[in-house]
C-alpha positions in Angstrom: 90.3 122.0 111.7 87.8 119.8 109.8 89.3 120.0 106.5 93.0 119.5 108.3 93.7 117.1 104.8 91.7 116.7 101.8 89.4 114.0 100.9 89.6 112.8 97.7 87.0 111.0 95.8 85.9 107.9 97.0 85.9 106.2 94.1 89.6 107.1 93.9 90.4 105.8 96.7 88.1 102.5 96.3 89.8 101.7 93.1 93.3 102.3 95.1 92.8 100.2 97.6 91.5 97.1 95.5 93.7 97.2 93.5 96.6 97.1 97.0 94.8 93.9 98.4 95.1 92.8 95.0 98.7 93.1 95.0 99.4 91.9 98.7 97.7 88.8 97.9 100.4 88.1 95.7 102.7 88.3 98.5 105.0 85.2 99.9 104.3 84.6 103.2 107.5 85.2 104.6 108.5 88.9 102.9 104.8 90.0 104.7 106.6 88.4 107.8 110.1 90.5 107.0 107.5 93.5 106.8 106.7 92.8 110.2 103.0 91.6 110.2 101.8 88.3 111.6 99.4 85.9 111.5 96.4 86.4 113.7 92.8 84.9 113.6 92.6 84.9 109.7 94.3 88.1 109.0 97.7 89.6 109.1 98.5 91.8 112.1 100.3 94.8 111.2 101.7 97.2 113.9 101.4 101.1 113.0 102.5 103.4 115.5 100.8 103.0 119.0 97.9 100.8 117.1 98.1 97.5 115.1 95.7 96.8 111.3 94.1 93.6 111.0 94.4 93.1 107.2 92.5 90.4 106.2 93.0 89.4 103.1 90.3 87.0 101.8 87.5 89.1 103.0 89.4 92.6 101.6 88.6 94.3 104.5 91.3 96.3 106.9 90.8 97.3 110.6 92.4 98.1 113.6 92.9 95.7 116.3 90.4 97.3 118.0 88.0 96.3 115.4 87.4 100.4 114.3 87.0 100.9 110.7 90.5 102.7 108.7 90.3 105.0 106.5 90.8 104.6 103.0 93.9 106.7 103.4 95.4 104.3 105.9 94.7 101.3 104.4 96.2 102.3 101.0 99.5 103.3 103.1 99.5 99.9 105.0 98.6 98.0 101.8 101.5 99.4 100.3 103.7 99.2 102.7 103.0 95.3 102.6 103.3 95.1 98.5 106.9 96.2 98.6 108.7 93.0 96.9 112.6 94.0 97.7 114.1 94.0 101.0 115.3 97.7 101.8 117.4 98.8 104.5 115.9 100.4 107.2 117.6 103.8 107.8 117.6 106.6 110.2 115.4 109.6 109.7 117.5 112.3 108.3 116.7 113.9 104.9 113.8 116.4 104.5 111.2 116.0 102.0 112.4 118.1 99.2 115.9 116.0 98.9 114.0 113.0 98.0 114.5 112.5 94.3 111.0 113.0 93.4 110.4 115.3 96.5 111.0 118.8 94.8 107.7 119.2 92.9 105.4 118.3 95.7 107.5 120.8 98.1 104.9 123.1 98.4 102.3 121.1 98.6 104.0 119.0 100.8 104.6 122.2 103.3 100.7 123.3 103.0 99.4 119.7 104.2 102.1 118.2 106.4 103.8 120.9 107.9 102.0 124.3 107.9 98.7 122.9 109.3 100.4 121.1 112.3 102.5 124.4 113.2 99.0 126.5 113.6 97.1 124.0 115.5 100.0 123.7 118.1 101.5 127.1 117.8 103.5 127.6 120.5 102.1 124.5 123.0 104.9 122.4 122.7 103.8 120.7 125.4 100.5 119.5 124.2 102.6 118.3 121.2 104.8 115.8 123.3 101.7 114.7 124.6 100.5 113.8 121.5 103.8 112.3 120.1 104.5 110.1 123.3 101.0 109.0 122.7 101.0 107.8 119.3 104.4 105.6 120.5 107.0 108.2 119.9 110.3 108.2 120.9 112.2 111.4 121.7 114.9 112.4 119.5 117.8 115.1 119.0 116.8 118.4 117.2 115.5 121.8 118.2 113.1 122.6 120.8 111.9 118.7 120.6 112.2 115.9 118.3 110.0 112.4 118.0 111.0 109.5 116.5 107.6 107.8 115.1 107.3 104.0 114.2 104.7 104.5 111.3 105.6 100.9 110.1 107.5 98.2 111.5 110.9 99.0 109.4 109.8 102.7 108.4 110.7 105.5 111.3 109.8 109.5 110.3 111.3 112.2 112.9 109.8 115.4 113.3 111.9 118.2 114.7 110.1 121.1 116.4 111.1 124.7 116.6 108.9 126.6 119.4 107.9 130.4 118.0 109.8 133.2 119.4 109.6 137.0 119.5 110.8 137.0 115.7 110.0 134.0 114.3 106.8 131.5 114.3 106.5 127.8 115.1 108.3 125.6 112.3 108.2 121.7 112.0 110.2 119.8 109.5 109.8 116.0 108.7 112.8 114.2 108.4 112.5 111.1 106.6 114.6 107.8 105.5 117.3 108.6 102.5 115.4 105.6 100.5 111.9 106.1 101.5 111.0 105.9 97.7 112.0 102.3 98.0 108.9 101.9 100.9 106.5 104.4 99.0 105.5 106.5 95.9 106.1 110.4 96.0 102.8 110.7 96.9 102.5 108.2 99.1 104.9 109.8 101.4 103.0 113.4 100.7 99.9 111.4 102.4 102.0 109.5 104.9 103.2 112.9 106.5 99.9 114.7 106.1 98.2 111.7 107.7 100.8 111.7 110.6 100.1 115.3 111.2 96.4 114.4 111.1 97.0 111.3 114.2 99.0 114.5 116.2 96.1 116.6 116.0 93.7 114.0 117.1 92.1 112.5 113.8 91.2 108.8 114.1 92.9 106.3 111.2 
């Protein structure tokens, strides 16, 4: 499972996340606050699921509480998470990935790296998979053989709903995700948000 997601190009990345701190900068104090981040020793604290990012601003760098380096992945997500200008509503989980507006062309993909990947590394230990969801500050929810209920951001909530295999069919997963999670993220934003929550269940650091 070592190449669970892609990596792109770290240049990609580097540019990506500049330019986020860039834009987070420009931020008023109190919408970071709304976002749900606080002041703390210099940076802004920013909970993400069972961990919390220390983003500090004037140095540009981004850790956890713990003080353990994030990926470049993560840090892009939680920078842009904290660049949102508007005020959304925070809505339940409940629309799959492909009835997003701009969900239908990254379907596929969206299955290969978020969904597919997570099915064969838990196949049919659906207990090992609770595990893993309670762990990561999960909440259990209602849908098929289990649900969770994951607080990836302080007003952004995914659920993933977990069908056990059976004599005739394999295990299946599906995301379900806020109606107006386009007003949080980019398309593919949310294609690496889901493929990077898969990669937390299955063990990967941030």
């Amino acid at each position: 499972m070592a190449d669970f997601e892609p990596k792109p190009k770290r240049s990609t990345y580097a540019r990506a996340v500049a330019m986020a701190f860039e834009a987070v900068r420009c931020q008023p104090a109190d919408q970071i606050r709304w976002l749900g981040a606080q002041p703390c020793a210099g940076a802004w604290r920013l909970p993400v699921l069972n961990e919390a990012f220390d983003v500090d601003l004037v140095g540009a760098e981004l850790r956890t509480a713990g003080g353990t380096d994030v990926s470049e992945a993560w840090a892009v997500l939680a920078l842009h998470y904290l660049s949102v200008g508007s005020r959304p509503e925070t809505l339940a989980p409940e629309v799959a990935f492909a009835d997003l507006p701009g969900g239908r062309n990254y379907a596929g993909v969206y299955e290969q790296r978020a969904v597919r990947r997570l099915c064969v590394f838990f196949g049919s230990n659906g207990d090992a998979l609770r595990r893993s969801a309670i762990g990561l500050g999960a909440q259990p929810a209602a849908g098929g053989d289990a649900a969770f209920d994951f607080p990836v951001f302080p007003r952004v909530w995914v659920r993933l709903v977990w069908h056990a295999p059976s004599d005739e069919f394999p295990p299946a997963a599906t995301w379900l995700l806020p109606p107006n999670l386009e007003a949080w993220f980019t398309t593919e934003d949310i294609v690496v948000l889901s493929e990077r929550l898969a990669s937390r269940l299955v063990g990967r650091p941030f």
